[in-house]
C-alpha positions in Angstrom: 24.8 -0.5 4.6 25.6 -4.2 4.2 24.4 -6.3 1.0 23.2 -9.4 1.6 22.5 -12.2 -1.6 19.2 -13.6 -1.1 19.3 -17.7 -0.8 18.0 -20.3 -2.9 15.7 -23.1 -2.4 17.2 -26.5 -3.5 13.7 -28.1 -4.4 11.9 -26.3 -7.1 9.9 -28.1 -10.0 10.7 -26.0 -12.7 10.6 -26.9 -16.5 14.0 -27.3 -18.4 12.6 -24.6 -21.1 12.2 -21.8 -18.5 15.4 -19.3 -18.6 18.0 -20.0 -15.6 17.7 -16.1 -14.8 14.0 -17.0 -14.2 14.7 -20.2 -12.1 17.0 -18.4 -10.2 14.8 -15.6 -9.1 11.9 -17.6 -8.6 14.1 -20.0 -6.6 15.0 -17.1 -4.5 10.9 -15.8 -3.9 10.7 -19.2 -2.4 8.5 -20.2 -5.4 8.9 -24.2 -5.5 6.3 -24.8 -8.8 5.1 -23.3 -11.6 1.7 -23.6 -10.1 2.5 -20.8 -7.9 3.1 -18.5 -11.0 -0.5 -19.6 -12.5 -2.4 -16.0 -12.6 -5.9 -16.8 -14.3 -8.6 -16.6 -12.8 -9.4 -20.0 -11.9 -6.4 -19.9 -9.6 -8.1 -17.7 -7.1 -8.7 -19.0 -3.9 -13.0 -19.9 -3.1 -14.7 -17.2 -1.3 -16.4 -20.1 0.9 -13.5 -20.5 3.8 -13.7 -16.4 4.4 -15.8 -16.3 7.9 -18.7 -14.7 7.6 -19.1 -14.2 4.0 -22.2 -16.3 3.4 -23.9 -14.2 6.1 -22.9 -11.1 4.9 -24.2 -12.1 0.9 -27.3 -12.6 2.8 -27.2 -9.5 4.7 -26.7 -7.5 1.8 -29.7 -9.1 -0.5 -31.9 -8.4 2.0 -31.4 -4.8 2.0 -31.3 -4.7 -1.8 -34.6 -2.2 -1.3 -33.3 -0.2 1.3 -30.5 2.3 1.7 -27.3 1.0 2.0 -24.7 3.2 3.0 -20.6 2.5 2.4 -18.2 3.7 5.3 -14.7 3.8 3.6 -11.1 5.0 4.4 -9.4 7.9 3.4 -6.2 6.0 1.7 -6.1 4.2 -2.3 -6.8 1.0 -0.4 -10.1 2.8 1.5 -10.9 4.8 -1.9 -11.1 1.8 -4.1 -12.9 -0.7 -1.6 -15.9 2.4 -1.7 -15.5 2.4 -5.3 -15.6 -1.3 -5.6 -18.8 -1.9 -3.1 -20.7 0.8 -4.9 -20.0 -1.1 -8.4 -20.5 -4.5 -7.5 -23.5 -3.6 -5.4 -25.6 -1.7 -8.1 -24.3 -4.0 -10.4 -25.8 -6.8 -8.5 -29.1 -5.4 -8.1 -28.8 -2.6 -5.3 -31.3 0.2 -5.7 -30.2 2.7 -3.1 -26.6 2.5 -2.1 -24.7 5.4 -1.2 -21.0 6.5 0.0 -19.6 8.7 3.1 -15.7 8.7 4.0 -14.6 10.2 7.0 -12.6 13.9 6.5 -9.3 12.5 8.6 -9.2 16.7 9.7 -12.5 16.3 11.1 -13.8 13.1 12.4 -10.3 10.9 12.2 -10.2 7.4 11.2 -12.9 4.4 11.0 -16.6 4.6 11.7 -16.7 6.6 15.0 -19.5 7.6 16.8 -19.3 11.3 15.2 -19.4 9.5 11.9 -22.2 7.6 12.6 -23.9 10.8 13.7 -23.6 12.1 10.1 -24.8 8.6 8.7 -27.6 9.0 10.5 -28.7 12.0 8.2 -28.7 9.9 5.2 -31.2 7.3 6.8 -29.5 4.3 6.1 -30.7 0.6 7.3 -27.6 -0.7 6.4 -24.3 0.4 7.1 -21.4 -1.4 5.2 -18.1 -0.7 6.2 -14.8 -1.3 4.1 -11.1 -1.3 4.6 -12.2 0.1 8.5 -14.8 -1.0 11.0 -12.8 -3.8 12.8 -11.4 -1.3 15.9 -14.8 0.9 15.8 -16.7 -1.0 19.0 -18.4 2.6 19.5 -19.0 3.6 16.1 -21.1 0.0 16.0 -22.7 0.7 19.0 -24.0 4.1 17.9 -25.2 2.8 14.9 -27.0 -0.2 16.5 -28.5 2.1 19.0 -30.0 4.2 16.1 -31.5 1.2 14.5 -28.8 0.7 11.9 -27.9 -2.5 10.9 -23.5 -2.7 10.2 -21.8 -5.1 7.7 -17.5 -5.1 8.9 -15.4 -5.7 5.7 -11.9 -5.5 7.0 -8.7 -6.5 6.9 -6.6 -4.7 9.8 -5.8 -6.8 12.8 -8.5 -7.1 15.6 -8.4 -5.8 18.8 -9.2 -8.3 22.0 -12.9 -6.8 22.1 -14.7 -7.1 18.4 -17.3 -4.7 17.4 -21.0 -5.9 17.5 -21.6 -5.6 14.1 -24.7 -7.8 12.6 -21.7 -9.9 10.4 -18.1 -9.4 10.4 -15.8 -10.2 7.2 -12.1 -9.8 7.9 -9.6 -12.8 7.0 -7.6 -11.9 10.3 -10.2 -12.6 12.8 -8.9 -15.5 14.9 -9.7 -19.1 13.8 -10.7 -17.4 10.1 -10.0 -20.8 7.9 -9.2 -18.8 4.8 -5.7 -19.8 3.3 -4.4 -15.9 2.8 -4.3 -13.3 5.5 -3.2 -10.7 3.2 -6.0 -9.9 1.3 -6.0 -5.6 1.6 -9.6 -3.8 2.0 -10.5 -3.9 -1.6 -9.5 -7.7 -2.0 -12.2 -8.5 1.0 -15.1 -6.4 -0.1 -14.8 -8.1 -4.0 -14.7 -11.7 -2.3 -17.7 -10.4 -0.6 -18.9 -9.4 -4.1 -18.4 -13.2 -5.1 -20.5 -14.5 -2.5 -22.9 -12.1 -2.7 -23.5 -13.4 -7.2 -23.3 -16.8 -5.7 -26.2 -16.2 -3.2 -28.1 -14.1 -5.8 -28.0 -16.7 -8.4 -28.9 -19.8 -6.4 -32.0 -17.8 -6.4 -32.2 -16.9 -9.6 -32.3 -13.1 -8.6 -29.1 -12.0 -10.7 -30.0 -9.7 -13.1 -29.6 -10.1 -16.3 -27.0 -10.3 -18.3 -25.4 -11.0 -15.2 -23.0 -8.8 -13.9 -18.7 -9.8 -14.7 -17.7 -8.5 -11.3 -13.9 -9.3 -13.2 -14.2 -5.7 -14.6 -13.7 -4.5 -11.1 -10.6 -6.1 -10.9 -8.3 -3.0 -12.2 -10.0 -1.2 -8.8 -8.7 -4.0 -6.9 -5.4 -4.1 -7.9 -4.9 -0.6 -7.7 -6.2 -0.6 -4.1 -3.9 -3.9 -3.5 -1.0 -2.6 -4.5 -1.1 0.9 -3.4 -2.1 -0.7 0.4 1.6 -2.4 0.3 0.4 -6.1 1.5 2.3 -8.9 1.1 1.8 -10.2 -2.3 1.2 -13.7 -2.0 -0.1 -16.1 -4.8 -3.6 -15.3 -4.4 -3.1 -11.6 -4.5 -1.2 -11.7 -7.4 -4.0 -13.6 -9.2 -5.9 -10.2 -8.5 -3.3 -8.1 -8.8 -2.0 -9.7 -12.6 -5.9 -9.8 -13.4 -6.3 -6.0 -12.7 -3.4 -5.2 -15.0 -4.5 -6.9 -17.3 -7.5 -5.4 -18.2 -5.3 -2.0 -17.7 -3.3 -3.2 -20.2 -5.8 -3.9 -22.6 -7.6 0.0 -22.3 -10.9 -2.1 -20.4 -10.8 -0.5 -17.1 -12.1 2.4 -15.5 -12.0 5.9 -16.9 -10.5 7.4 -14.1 -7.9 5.0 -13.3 -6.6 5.7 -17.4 -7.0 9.4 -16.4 -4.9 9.2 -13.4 -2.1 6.9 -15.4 -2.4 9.5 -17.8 -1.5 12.6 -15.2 1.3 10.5 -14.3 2.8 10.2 -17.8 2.7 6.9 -18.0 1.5 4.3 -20.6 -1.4 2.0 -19.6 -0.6 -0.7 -22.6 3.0 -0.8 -20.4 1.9 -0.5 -16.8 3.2 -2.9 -14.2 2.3 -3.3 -10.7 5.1 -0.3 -9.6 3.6 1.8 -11.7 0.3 1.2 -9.5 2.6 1.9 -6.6 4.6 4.8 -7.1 2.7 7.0 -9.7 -1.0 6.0 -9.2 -1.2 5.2 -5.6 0.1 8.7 -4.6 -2.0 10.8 -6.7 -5.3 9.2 -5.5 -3.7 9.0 -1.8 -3.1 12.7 -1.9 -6.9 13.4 -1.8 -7.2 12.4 1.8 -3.9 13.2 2.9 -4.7 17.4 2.1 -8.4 17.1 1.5 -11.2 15.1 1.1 -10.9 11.5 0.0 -14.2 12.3 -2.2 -12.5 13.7 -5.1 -10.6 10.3 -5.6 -13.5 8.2 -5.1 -15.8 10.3 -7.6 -12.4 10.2 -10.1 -13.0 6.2 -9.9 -16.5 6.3 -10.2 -16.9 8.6 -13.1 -18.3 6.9 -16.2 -16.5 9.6 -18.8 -13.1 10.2 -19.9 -13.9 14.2 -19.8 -15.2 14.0 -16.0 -12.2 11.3 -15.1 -9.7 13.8 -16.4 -11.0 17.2 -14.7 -10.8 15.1 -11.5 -7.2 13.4 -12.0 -6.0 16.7 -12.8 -7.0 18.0 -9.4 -5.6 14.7 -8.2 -2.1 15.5 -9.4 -2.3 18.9 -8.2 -3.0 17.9 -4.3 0.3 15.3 -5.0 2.5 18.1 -6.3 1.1 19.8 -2.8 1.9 16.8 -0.9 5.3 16.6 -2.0 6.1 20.5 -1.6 4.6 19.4 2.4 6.8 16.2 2.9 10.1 17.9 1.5 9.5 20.9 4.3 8.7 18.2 7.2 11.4 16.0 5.8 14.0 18.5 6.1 12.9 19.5 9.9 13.0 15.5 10.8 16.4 15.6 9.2 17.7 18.4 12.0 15.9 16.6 14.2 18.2 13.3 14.0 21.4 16.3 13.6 20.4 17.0 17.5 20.3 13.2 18.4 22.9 11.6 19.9 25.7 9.9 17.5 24.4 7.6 14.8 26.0 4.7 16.7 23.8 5.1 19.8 20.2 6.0 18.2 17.3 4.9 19.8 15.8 1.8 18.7 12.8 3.1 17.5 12.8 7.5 16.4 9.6 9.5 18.2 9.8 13.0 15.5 7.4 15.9 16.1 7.7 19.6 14.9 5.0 21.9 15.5 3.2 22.6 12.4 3.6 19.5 10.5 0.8 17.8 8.9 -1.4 15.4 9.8 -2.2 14.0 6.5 1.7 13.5 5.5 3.4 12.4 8.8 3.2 8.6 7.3 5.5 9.5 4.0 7.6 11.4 6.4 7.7 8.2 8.5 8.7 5.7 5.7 11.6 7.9 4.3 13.3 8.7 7.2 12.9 4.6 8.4 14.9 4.0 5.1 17.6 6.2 6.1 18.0 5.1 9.5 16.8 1.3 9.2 14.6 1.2 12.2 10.9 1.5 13.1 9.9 5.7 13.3 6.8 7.3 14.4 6.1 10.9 13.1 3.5 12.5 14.8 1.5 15.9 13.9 -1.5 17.5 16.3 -4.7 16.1 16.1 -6.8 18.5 13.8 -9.9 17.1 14.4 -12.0 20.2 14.4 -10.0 22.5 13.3 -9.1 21.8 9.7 -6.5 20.4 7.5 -3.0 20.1 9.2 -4.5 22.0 12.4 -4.9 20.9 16.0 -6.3 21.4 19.2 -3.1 21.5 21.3 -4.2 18.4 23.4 -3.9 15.2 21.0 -0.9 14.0 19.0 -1.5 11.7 16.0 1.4 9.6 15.2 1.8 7.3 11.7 4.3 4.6 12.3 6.7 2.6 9.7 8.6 0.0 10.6 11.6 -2.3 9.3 11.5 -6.6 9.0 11.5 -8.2 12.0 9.3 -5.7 14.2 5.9 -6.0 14.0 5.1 -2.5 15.2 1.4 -3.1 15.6 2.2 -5.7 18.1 5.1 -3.0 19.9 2.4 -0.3 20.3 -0.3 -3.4 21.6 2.6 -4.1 24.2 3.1 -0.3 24.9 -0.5 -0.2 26.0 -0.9 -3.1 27.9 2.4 -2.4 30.3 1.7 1.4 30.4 -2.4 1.7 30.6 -3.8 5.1 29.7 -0.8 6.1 27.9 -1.8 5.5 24.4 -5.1 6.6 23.6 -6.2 4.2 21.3 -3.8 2.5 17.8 -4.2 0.0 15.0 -2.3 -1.4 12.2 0.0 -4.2 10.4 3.2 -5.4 11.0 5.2 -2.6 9.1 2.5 0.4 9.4 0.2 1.6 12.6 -0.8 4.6 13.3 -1.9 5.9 17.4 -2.8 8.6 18.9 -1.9 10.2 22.6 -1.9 13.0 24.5 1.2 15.5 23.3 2.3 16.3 26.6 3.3 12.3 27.1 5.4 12.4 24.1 8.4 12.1 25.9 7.0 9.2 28.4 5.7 7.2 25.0 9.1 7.1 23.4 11.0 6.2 26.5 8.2 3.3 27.0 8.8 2.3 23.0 12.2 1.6 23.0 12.3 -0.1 26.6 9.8 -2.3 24.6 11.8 -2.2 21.5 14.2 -3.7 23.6 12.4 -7.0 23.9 12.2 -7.3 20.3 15.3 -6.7 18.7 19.0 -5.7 19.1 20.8 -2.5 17.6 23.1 -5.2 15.8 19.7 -6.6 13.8 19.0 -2.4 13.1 21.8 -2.2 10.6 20.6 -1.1 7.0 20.4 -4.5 5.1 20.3 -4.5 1.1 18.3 -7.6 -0.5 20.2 -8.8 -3.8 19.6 -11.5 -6.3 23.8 -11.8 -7.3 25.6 -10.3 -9.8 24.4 -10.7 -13.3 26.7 -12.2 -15.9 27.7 -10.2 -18.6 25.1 -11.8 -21.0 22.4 -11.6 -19.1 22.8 -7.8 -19.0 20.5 -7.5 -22.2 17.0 -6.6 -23.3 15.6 -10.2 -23.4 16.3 -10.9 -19.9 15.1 -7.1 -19.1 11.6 -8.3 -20.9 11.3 -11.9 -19.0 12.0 -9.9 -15.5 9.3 -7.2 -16.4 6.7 -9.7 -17.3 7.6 -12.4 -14.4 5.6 -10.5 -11.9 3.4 -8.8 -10.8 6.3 -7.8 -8.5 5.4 -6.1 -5.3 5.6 -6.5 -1.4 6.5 -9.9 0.0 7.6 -10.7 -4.0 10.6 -8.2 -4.5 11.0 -7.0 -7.7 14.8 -8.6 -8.6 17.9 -6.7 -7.7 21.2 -7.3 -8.7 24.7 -5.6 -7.3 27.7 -5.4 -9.4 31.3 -3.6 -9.9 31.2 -0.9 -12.8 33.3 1.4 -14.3 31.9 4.9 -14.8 32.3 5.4 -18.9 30.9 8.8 -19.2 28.3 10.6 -16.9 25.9 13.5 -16.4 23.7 15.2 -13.8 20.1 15.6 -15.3 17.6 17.2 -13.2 20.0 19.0 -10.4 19.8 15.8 -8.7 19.7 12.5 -10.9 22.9 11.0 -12.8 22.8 10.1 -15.9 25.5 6.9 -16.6 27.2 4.7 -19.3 29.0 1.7 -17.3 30.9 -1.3 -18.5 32.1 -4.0 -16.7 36.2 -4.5 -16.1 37.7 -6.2 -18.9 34.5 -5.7 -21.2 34.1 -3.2 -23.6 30.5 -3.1 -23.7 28.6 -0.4 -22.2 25.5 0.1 -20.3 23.1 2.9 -19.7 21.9 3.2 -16.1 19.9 6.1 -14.2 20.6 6.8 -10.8 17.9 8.8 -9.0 19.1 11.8 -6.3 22.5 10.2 -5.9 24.5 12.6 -8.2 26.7 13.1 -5.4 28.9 10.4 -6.9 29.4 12.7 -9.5 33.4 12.1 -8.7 34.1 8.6 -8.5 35.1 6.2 -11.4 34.6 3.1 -10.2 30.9 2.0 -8.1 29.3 -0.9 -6.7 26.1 -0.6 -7.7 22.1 -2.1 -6.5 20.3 -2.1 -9.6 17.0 -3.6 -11.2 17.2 -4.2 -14.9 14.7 -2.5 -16.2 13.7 -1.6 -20.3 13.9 1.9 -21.7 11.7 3.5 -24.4 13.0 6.6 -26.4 11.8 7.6 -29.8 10.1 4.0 -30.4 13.2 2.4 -29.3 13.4 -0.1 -26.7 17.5 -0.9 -24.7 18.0 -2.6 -21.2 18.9 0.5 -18.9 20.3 -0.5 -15.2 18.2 1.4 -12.3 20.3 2.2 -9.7 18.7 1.8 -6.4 21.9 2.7 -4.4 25.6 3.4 -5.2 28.7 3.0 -3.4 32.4 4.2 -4.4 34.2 0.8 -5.4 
């Protein structure tokens, strides 16, 4: 593992009364003005540039007295995009607008054909489609051929052949003029939201009082966040916005309920919090179940309901992570039987019978972080046969990837050089998921990595740690803990600050089997510092450590220290 110190930029407009710690780390996010760290509202970028989005406010009004019908996704980003669109759109003025999200066990991903053939039950005129849609050329045909009209809001990359959907939103369609491309599922269907007010109140047909779509903005940074896009200015706005009105108590019931099952405090939530403890509870829904249960927790309009609901929530994620600590020890003798760690593949292929569908992408992610290259973990296709089942024939894959592959564009390259072998994929740069036949398993991951060879070396594979420097000795304090905490929101593409220092180990303890418990000084100082190092207490031992840390604030008994969180140790 190899620590490399972010660079600065030279030419930043900065005032003389911001705090150097602050210049520095905004220097080093590539921020070059303070207009770039203006969050209100007005900063937002117009809705007017996004393709389509005029057509698809007008689209919407004019099935204001029909049945409209919102096709979601079974992750946070998919769950709060439904949640969103059913909101906004009653809000707005829609009389008959409904929700259906696809069980991954039973009809798989995006609006299919078999999806549509449920649909069709409800009798919709309109189907709306968010965070999903853009891959689903049959799904649209089926639904055009039953007389169903089909708003896309997406935000996945496009395939070569587009749906023929009625109007198509999605900031990543070529020649799209909008200025961000990172908008997630939740951030397009509330721009659609804006267009759609706009349109309605040209006309004078806003209800009234008319409807502040900004209290759907704690949805939309829930969904922003937990989706991991970049966080560029624009989706900070939205994200800062959202937390804001978490902050002040003004959001929705569930989403308190839900920070409430994770035992955190909503008056101190930041955007990791939306990340690591809220994200996963409402992600666990569709990864064991049905993505329903999170969307009704969003949707409910009392504390009581939200709460009954979140509970169940946070049962299915201590499931989930009694699942992913099983699979993640098989993938772990998996790598055992590989060849040496110098001479791993370029990109892992890991399958064990019996693994589950709806938690191969975790599974994915932590073993990428251990090996610092893209892995696909694949589980049978249980489409038909229930949660974590499968029908023998199919393989399902979820991939994660590292900087510097785009692993949506690897699996694109797979298929066109090696026709027939995927069955059909879709993705971002650093996520995708496919699916192919499992008896080609062997045949896909030879393929990958002669394609991984065109994209990167095993020199540009080795583990790389991001820091911001070493911290002087005075800015080790809870001031400059406070300014980092408040600087963000801190997420994806806008790394929370890490630091890497020398320390001496003062006095230590193991707390919860696997976590170490730490007061550090620094050589020639006798100061000390509290740190936490989660599931590293195998440096139990040494006395001196080079430590990755964030600088984060602790709260005990009402009172507030700086406390170093130790991302990664080594012996000094």
């Amino acid at each position: 593992m190899e620590i490399l110190r972010r660079e600065r930029i030279a030419e930043c407009d900065f005032p003389e009364t911001m705090h150097p710690l602050l210049r520095q780390v905004f220097a080093q996010r590539r921020i070059r003005s303070t207009d770039e760290l203006v969050y209100g509202l007005d900063a937002l970028l117009p809705p007017d540039a996004l393709g389509g989005i005029d057509a698809a406010a007008g689209l919407l009004a004019e099935h204001f007295d029909k049945r409209i019908l919102v096709i979601g996704d079974f992750d946070a980003d998919g769950a709060t995009s439904t949640a969103v669109a059913l909101l906004g759109l009653r809000a707005l003025g829609a009389r008959k607008v409904d929700f259906l999200v696809p069980d991954r066990f039973r009809f798989g991903y995006g609006l299919t054909p078999e999806i549509v053939a449920l649909a069709v039950t409800r009798e919709p005129d309109l189907i709306v489609t968010v965070d999903n849609g853009i891959s689903s050329v049959a799904g649209v045909a089926a639904a055009r051929a039953n007389g169903i009209r089909v708003l896309v809001t997406d935000h996945h990359l496009p395939d070569a052949t587009l749906p023929a959907a009625d109007v198509i939103v999605n900031p990543n369609l070529p020649g799209d003029a909008f200025p961000s491309k990172m908008l997630a599922g939740v951030g397009v269907m509330f721009y659609v939201l804006l267009a759609l007010r706009k349109h309605l109140r040209e006309r004078n047909a806003l209800p009234q009082p008319e409807p502040n779509l900004a209290e759907l903005l704690d949805l939309v940074a829930l969904g922003t966040v937990a989706d991991v896009v970049p966080l560029d200015h624009n989706n900070r706005v939205l994200v800062e916005q959202g937390l804001r009105r978490i902050r002040a108590g003004r959001c929705r019931p569930g989403i308190l309920a839900l920070i409430e099952v994770a035992r955190r405090s909503h008056a101190q939530l930041g955007a990791a919090d939306l990340g690591f403890a809220v994200g996963p509870r409402l992600n666990a829904a569709g990864r064991l179940e049905d993505m329903s249960i999170g969307i009704e927790c969003l949707l409910a309009d009392n504390s009581g309901r939200a709460r009954q609901l979140a509970s169940q929530l946070d049962q299915l994620n201590r499931d989930r992570r009694d699942i992913e600590q099983q699979m993640q020890e098989e993938a772990l003798a998996s790598l055992d039987q590989l060849i040496s760690a110098e001479n791993l593949p370029l990109a892992l292929c890991l399958h064990e019978a019996g693994w589950h569908q709806g938690v191969v992408g975790i599974v994915a992610s932590r073993i990428k972080d251990r090996v610092h290259r893209p892995v696909i973990a694949f589980a049978a296709d249980g489409l038909g046969d229930g949660p974590g089942g499968g029908n023998g024939g199919l393989l399902k894959g979820s991939a994660r990837s590292v900087p510097g592959v785009h692993i949506r564009d690897v699996l694109d390259a797979v298929a066109t050089r090696h026709g027939g072998l995927i069955e059909k994929f879709g993705g971002h740069a650093m996520a995708a998921g496919l699916s192919l036949a499992a008896n080609r398993l062997e045949e896909f991951s030879i393929a990958l990595n002669e394609e991984m060879a065109r994209w990167i070396s095993p020199d540009e594979l080795r583990g790389v740690l991001r820091s911001d420097g070493e911290l002087p000795a005075e800015h080790l304090c809870l001031e400059c803990a406070e300014l980092l905490r408040d600087a963000g929101p801190w997420g994806q593409g806008f790394p929370e600050p890490m630091f890497d220092g020398t320390f001496e180990i003062r006095d230590r303890r193991i707390v919860g089997d696997r976590h170490l418990k730490l007061r550090l000084g620094l050589p020639g100082n006798a100061a000390v510092l509290e740190a936490i190092a989660f599931n590293q207490a195998q440096f139990d031992a040494v006395t001196h450590v080079r430590a990755v840390y964030r600088l984060g604030v602790n709260e005990w008994q009402g009172r507030r220290t700086p406390q170093l969180v130790i991302e990664h140790l080594f012996p000094a």
